[in-house]
LUMMIKE-17846 format. One record per residue (C-alpha): residue number from 1; residue in one letter; x, y negated, z negated. Coordinates in pm, whole numbers. Each point is the difference from the previous one (the first is absolute). Layout:
<marvexs>
+-----+------+--------+--------+--------+
| seq | type |     c1 |     c2 |     c3 |
+-----+------+--------+--------+--------+
| NUM |    a |      X |      Y |      Z |
...
+-----+------+--------+--------+--------+
</marvexs>
This chain:
<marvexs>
+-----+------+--------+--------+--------+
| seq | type |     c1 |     c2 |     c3 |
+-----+------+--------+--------+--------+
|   1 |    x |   4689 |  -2801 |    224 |
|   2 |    x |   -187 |    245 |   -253 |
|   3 |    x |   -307 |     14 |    210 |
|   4 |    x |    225 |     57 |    360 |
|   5 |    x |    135 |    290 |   -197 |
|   6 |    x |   -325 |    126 |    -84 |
|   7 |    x |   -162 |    -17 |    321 |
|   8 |    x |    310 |    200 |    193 |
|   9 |    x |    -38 |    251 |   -271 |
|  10 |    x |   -324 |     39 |     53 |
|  11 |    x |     74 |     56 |    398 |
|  12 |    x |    273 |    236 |    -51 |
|  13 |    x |   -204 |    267 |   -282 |
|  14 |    x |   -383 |    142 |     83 |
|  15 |    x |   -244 |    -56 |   -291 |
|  16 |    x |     61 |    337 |   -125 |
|  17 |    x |    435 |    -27 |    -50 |
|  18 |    x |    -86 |   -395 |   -128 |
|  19 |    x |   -242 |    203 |   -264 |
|  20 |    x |    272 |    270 |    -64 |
|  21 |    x |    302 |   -251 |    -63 |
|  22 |    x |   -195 |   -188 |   -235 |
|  23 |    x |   -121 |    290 |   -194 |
|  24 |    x |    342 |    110 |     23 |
|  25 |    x |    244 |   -313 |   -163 |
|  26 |    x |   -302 |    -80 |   -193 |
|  27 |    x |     28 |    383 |   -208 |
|  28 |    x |    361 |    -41 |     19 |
|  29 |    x |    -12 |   -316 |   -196 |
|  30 |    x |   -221 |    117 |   -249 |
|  31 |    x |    235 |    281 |    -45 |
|  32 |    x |    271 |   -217 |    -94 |
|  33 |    x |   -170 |   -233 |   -189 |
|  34 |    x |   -127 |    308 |   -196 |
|  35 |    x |    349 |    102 |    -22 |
|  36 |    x |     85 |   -328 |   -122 |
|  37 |    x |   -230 |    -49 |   -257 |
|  38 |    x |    123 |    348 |   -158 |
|  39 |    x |    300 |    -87 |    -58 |
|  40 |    x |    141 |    241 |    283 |
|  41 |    x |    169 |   -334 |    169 |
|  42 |    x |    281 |    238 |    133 |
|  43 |    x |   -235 |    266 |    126 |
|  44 |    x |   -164 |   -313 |    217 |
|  45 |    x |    346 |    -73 |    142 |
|  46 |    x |     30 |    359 |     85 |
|  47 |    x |   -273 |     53 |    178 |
|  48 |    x |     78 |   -330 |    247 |
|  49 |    x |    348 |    153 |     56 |
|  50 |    x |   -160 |    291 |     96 |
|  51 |    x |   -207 |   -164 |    251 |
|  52 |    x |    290 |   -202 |    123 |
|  53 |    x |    184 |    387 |     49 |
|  54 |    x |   -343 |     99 |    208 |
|  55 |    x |    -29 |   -295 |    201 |
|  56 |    x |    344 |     49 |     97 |
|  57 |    x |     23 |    357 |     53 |
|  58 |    x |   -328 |   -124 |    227 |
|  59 |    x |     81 |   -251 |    184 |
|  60 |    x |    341 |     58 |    121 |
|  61 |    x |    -80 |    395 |     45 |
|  62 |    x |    246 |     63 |   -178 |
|  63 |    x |     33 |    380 |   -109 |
|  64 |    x |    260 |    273 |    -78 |
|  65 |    x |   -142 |    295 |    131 |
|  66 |    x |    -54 |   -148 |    375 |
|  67 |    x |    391 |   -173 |    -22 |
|  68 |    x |    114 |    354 |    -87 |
|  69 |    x |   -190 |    197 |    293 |
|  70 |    x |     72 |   -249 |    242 |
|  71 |    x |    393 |     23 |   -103 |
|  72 |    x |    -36 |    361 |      9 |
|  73 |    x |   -220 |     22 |    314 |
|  74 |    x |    137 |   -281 |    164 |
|  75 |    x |    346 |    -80 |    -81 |
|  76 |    x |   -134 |   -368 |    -98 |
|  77 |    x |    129 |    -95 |   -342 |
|  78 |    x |   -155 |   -352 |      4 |
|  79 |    x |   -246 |     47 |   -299 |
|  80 |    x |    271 |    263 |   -213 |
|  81 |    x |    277 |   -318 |     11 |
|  82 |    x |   -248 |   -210 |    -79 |
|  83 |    x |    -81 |    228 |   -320 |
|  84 |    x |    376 |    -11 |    -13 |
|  85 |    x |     22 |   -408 |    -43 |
|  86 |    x |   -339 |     41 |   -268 |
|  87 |    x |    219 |    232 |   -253 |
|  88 |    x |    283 |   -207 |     50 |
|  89 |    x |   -194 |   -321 |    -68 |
|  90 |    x |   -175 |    196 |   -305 |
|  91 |    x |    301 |    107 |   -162 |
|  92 |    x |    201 |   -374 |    -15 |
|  93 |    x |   -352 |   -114 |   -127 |
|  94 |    x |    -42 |    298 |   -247 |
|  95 |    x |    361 |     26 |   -143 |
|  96 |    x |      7 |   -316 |   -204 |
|  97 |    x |   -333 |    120 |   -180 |
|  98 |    x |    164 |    353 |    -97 |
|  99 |    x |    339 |   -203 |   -126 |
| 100 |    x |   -252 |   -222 |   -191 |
| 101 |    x |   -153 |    303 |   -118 |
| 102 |    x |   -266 |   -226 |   -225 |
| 103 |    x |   -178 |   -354 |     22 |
| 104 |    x |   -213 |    -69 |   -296 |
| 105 |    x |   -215 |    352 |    -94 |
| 106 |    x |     64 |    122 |    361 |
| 107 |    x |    258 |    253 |     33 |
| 108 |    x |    169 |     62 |    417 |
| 109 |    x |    -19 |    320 |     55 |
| 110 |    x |     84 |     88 |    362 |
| 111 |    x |   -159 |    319 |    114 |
| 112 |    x |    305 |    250 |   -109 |
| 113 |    x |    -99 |    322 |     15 |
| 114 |    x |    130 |    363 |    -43 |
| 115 |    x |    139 |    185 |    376 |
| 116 |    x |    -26 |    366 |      9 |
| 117 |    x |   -188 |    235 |    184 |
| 118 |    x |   -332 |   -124 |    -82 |
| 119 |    x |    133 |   -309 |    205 |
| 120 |    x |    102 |    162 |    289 |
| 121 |    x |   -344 |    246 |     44 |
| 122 |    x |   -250 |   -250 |   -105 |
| 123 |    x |    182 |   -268 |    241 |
| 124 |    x |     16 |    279 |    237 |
| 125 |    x |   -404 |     88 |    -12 |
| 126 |    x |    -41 |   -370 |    -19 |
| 127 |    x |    161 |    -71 |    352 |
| 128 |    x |   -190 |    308 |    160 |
| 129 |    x |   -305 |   -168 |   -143 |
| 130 |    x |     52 |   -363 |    168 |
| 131 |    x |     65 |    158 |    303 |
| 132 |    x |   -357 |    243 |    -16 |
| 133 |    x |   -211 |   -331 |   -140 |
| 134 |    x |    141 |   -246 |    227 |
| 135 |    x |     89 |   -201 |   -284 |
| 136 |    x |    205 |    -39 |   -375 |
| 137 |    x |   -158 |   -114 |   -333 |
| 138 |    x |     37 |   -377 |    100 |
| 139 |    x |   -135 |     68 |    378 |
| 140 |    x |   -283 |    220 |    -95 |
| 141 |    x |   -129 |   -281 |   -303 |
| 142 |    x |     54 |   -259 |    292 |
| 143 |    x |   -181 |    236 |    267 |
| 144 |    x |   -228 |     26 |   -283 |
| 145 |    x |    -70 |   -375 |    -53 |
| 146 |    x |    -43 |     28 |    407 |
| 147 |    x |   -360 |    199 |    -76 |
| 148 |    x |    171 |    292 |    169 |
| 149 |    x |   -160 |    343 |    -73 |
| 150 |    x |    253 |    246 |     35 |
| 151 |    x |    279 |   -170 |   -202 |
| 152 |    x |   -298 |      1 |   -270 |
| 153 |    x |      5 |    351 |     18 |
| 154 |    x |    355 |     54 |    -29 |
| 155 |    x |     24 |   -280 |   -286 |
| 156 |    x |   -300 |    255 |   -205 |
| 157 |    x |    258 |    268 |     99 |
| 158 |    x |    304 |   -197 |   -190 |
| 159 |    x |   -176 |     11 |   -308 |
| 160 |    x |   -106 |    394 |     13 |
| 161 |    x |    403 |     65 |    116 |
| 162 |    x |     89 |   -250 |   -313 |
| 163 |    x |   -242 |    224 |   -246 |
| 164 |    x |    105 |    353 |    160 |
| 165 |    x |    390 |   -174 |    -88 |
| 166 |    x |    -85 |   -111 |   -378 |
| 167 |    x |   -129 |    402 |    -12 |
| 168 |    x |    339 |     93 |     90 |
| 169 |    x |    195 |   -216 |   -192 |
| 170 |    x |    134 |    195 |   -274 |
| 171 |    x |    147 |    237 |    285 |
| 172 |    x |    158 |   -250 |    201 |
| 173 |    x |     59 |   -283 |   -270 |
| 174 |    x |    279 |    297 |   -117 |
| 175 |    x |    223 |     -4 |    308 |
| 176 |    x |    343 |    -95 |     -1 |
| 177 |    x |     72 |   -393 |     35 |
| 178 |    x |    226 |   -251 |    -13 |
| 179 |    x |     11 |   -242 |   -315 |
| 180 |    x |   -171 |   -327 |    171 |
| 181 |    x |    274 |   -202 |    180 |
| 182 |    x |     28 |   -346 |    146 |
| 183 |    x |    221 |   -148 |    204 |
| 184 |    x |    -91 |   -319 |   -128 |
| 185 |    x |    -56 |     47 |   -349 |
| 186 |    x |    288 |    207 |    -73 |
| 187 |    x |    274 |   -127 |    260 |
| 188 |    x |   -144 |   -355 |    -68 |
| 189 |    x |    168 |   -229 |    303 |
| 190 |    x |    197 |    250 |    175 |
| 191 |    x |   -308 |    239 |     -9 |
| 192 |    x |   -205 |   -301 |    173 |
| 193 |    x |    316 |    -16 |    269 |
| 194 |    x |    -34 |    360 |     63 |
| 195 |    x |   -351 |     31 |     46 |
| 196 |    x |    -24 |   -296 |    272 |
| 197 |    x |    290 |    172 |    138 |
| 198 |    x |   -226 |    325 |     62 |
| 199 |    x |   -277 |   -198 |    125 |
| 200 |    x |    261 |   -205 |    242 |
| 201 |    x |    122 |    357 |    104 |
| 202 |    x |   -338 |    101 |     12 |
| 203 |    x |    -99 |   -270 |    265 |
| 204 |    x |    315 |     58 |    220 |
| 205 |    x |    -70 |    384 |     33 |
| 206 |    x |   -385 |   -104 |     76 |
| 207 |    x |    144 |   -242 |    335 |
| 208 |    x |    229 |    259 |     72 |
| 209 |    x |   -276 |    299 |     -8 |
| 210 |    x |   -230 |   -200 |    235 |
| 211 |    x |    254 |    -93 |    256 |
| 212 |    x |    118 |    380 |     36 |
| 213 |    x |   -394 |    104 |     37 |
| 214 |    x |    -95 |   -258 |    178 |
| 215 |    x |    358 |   -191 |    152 |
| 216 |    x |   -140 |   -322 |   -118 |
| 217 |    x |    -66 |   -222 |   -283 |
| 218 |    x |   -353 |   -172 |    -94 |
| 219 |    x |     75 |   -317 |   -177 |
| 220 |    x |   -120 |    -48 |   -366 |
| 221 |    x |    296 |   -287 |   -111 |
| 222 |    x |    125 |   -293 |    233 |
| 223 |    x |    396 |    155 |    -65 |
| 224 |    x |   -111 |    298 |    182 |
| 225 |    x |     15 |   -146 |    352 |
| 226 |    x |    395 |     40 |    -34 |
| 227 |    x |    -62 |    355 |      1 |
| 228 |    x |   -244 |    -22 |    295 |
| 229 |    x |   -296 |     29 |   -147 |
| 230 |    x |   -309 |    -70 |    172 |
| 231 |    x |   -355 |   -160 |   -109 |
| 232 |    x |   -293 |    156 |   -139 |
| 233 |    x |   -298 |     36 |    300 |
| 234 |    x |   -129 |   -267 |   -264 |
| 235 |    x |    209 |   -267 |    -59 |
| 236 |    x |   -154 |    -90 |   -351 |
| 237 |    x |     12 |    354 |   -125 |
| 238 |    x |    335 |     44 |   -106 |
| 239 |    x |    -18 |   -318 |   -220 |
| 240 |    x |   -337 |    163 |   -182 |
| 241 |    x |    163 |    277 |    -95 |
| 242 |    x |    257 |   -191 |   -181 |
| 243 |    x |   -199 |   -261 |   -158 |
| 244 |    x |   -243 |    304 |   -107 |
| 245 |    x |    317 |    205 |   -118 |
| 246 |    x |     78 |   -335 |   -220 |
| 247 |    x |   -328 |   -107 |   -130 |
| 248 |    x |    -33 |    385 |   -130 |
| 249 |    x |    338 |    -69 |   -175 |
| 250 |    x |   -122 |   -360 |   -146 |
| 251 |    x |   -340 |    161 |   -101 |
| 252 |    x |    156 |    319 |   -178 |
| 253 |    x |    236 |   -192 |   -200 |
| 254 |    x |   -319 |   -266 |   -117 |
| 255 |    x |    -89 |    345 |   -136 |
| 256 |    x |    308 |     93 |   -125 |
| 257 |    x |    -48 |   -324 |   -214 |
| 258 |    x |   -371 |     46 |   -103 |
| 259 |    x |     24 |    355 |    -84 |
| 260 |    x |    345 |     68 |    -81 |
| 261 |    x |     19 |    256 |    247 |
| 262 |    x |     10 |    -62 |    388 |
| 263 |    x |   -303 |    124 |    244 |
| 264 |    x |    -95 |    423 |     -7 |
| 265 |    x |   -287 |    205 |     91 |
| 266 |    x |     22 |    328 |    -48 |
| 267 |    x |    -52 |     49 |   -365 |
| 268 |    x |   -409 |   -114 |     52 |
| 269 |    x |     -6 |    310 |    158 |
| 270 |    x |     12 |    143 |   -366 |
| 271 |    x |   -121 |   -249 |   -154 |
| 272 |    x |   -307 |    -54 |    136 |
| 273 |    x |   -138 |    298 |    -10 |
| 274 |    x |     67 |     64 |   -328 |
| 275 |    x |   -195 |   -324 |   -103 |
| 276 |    x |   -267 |    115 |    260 |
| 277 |    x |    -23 |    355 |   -198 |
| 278 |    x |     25 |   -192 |   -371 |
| 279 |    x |   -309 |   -234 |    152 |
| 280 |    x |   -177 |    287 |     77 |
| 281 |    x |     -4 |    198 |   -274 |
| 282 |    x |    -91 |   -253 |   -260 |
| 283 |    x |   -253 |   -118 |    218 |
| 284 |    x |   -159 |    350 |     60 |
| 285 |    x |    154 |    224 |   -228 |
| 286 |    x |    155 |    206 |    237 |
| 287 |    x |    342 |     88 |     55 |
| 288 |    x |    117 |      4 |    376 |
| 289 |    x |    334 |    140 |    -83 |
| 290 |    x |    215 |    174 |   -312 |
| 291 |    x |    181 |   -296 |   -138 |
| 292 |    x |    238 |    241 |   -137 |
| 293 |    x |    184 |     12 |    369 |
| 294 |    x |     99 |   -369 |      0 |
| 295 |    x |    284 |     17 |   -132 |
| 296 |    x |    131 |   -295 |    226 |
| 297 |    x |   -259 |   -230 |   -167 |
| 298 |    x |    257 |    -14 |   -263 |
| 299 |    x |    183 |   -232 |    199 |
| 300 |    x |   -266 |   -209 |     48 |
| 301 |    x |   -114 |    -12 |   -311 |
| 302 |    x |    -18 |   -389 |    -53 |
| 303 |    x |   -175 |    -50 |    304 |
| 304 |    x |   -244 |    248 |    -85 |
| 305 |    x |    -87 |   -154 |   -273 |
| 306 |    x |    -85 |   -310 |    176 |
| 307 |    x |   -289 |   -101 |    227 |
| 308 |    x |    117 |    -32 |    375 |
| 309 |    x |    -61 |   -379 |     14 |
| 310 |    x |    324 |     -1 |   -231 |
| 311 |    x |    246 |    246 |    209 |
| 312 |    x |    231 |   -179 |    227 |
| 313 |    x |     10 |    303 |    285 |
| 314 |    x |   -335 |     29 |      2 |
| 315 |    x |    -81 |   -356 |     57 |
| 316 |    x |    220 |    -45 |    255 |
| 317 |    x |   -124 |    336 |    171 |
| 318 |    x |   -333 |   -147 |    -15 |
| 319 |    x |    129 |   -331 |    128 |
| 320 |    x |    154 |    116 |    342 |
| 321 |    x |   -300 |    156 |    134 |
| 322 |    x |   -189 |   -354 |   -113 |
| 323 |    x |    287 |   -159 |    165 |
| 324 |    x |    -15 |    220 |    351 |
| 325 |    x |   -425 |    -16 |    -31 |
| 326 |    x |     28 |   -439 |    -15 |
| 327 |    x |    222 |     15 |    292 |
| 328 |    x |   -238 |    241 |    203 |
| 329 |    x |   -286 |   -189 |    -67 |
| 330 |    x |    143 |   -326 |     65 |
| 331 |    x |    232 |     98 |    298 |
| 332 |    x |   -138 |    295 |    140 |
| 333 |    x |    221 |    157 |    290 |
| 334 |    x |     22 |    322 |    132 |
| 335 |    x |    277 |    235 |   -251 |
| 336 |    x |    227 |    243 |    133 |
| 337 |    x |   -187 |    310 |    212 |
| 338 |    x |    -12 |    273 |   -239 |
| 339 |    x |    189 |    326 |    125 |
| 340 |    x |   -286 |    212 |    156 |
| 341 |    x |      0 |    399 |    -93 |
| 342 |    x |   -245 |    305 |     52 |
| 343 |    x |    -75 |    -56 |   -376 |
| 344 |    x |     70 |   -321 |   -103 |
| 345 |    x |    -88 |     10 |   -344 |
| 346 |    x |    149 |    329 |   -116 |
| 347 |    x |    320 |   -224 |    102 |
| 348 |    x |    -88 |   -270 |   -235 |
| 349 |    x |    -94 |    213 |   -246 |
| 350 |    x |    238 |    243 |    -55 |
| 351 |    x |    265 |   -317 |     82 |
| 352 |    x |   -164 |   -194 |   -358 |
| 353 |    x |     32 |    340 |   -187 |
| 354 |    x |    364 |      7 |    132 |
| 355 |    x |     79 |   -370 |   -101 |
| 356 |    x |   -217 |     11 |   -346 |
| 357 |    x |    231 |    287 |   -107 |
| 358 |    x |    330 |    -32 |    179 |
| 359 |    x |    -30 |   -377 |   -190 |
| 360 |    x |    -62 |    112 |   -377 |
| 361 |    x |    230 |    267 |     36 |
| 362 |    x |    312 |   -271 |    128 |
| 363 |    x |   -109 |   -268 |   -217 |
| 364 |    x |   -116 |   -240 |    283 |
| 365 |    x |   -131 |    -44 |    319 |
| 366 |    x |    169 |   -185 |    318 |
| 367 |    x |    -73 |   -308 |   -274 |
| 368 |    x |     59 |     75 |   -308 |
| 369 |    x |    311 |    275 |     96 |
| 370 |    x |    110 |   -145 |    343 |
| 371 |    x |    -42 |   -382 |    -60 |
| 372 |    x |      4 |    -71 |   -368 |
| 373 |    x |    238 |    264 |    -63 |
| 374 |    x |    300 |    -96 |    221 |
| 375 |    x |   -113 |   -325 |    -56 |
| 376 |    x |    140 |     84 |   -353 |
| 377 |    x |    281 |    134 |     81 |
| 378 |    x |   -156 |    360 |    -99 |
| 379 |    x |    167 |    281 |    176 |
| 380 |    x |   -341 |    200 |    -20 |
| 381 |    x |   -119 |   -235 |    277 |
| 382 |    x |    324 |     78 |    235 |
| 383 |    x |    -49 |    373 |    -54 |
| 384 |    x |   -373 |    -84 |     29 |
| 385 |    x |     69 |   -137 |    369 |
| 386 |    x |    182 |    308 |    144 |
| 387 |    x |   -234 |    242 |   -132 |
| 388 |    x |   -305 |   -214 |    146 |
| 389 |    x |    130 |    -34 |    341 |
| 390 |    x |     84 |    372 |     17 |
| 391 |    x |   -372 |     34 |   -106 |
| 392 |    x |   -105 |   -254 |    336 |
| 393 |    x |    221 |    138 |    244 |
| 394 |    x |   -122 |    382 |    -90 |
| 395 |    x |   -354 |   -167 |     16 |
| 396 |    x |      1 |   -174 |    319 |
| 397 |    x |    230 |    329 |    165 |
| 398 |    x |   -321 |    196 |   -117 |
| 399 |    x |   -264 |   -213 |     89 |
| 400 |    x |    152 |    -26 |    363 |
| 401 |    x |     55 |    312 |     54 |
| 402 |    x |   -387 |     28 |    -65 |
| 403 |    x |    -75 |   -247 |    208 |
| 404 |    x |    162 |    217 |    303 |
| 405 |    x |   -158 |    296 |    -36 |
| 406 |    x |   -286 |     39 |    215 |
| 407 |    x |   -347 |     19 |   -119 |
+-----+------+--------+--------+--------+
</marvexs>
């Protein structure tokens, strides 16, 4: 049975991808056995949920940026309710850890963070951004793990917008907020009622949005049909999107459990380069930058101090663009056409600047704000969703507008 195994996968992959996807599991299992041996048994377990986020953000093409044009574009709101059922899924799984609010040494904190004006602009540059790259932090690590090139320039771009935001932050960091606030940790049961309540509101205002712009509904769940909804041009699609929506949730709250604190992104966008800069200039003596600016490292301070084999975000960063990379070598099929422009890559890049900043000055990305924050309950990731759509649809009204001027 082995050897009939062997021999089709040996017909299906050339020499060279046979060569590639052994060199490829083969360095991902010394990785982890590496990992292993030091100790960092949770950092191992981090990094495979990260590759389970990739693989599915991969293979079922699932993405937020591309849901929100076509909704906004299109009037089709099959991948936004489908983000609607993941949140709703991610909260019931999420709440009992923040009630529990400790197993053993690891404490539940939900991502509950402060709303205020820094929200609403950095959520606001973040959704021009995803709209100008195509692509949020999850989609352009995914397009990333694709072998892509101009997500890779928009993903160097994140990092110089995160850096350009840790300059800033003793400006910003002094807005006015609001004290962090959860629905679930602070309303307990009734807050949990409430926010699926929202997110059930949520879904009904999506069906009736797409059946005034479009005077029909595309089918995501079977209860639909009462309303008249019709199927997706692929019949299988709809049912991706959900199971994606709820292995995301699953995967997030294995995360949740590992690391006390469920999946985010943006703060590598910080955190990296200040490790980068640190390498440097104890390697070389040089100094790239005046550490007397980062203020904001402050709040990283513990993870500073560690290597990055040892910080939860940044292994399961890392781990999604392994995740998306296994999945394009070992099903490779043609991804999503790219939106075509005069200058492509001034798009991308000035899109990555957008989302590196707009996400360290909001406290998350569409992950760690959007998902993980309502998710918890956090009301930073509602106000975080209204002032990232605003962001799209100014985006999209811009870019065709562009598009229909003549050359």
């Amino acid at each position: 049975m082995l050897a009939n195994v062997i021999s089709k996968w040996r017909l299906h992959y050339s020499l060279g991808r046979q060569i590639s996807l052994v060199g490829f599991v083969s360095l991902i299992s010394l990785v982890l056995i590496w990992l292993t041996l030091q100790g960092a048994w949770v950092s191992a377990g981090l990094l495979m949920i990260g590759m389970g986020l990739g693989a599915t953000l991969n293979y079922f093409v699932f993405g937020f940026s591309s849901s929100w044009r076509k909704s906004i574009l299109e009037g089709n709101t099959l991948g936004a309710r489908a983000q609607v059922i993941m949140l709703a899924a991610a909260l019931l799984l999420f709440s009992p850890l923040i009630w529990l609010g400790q197993m053993g040494d690891t404490p539940f904190q939900g991502l509950i963070r402060p709303a205020g004006w820094s929200v609403i602009l950095g959520a606001f540059l973040f959704g021009i951004g995803m709209q100008l790259a195509s692509n949020c932090s999850s989609g352009t690590l995914n397009r990333v793990g694709q072998l892509q090139a101009l997500p890779l320039v928009a993903l160097v771009m994140m990092f110089i917008g995160g850096v350009f935001a840790a300059y800033t932050f003793g400006y910003w960091d002094a807005w006015p907020v609001i004290t962090p606030w959860s629905f679930t940790r602070d309303a307990g049961l009734a807050g949990l009622v409430i926010s699926l309540l929202i997110l059930a509101g949520l879904y009904a205002l999506l069906i009736r949005y797409e059946r005034h712009r479009t005077q029909q509904l595309t089918q995501l769940l079977s209860w639909e049909r009462k309303l008249g909804a019709q199927g997706y041009d692929n019949p299988k699609r709809a049912g991706q999107l959900v199971l994606a929506g709820l292995l995301l949730a699953g995967l997030s709250m294995l995360i949740f459990i590992l690391a006390g604190q469920p999946w985010s992104v943006a703060s590598v966008f910080a955190l990296w380069p200040f490790k980068l800069a640190e390498w440097w200039e104890l390697h070389t003596g040089w100094t790239l930058f005046d550490w007397s600016f980062w203020e904001i490292a402050g709040h990283y301070q513990d993870r500073v101090a560690r290597p990055v084999w040892l910080d939860s975000v940044s292994m399961t960063t890392l781990g999604v663009i392994l995740g998306a990379l296994v999945v394009t070598l070992f099903q490779p099929k043609p991804v999503n056409s790219l939106p075509a422009g005069q200058q492509p890559i001034g798009y991308y890049a000035l899109g990555g600047f957008l989302m590196g900043l707009g996400a360290m000055l909001s406290y998350g990305c569409n992950i760690g704000a959007l998902f993980s924050g309502i998710a918890s309950g956090s009301l930073h990731g509602w106000l975080w969703l209204f002032a990232a759509l605003l962001g799209n649809w100014l985006a999209l009204l811009w870019l065709n507008r562009h598009a229909r001027q003549p050359s």
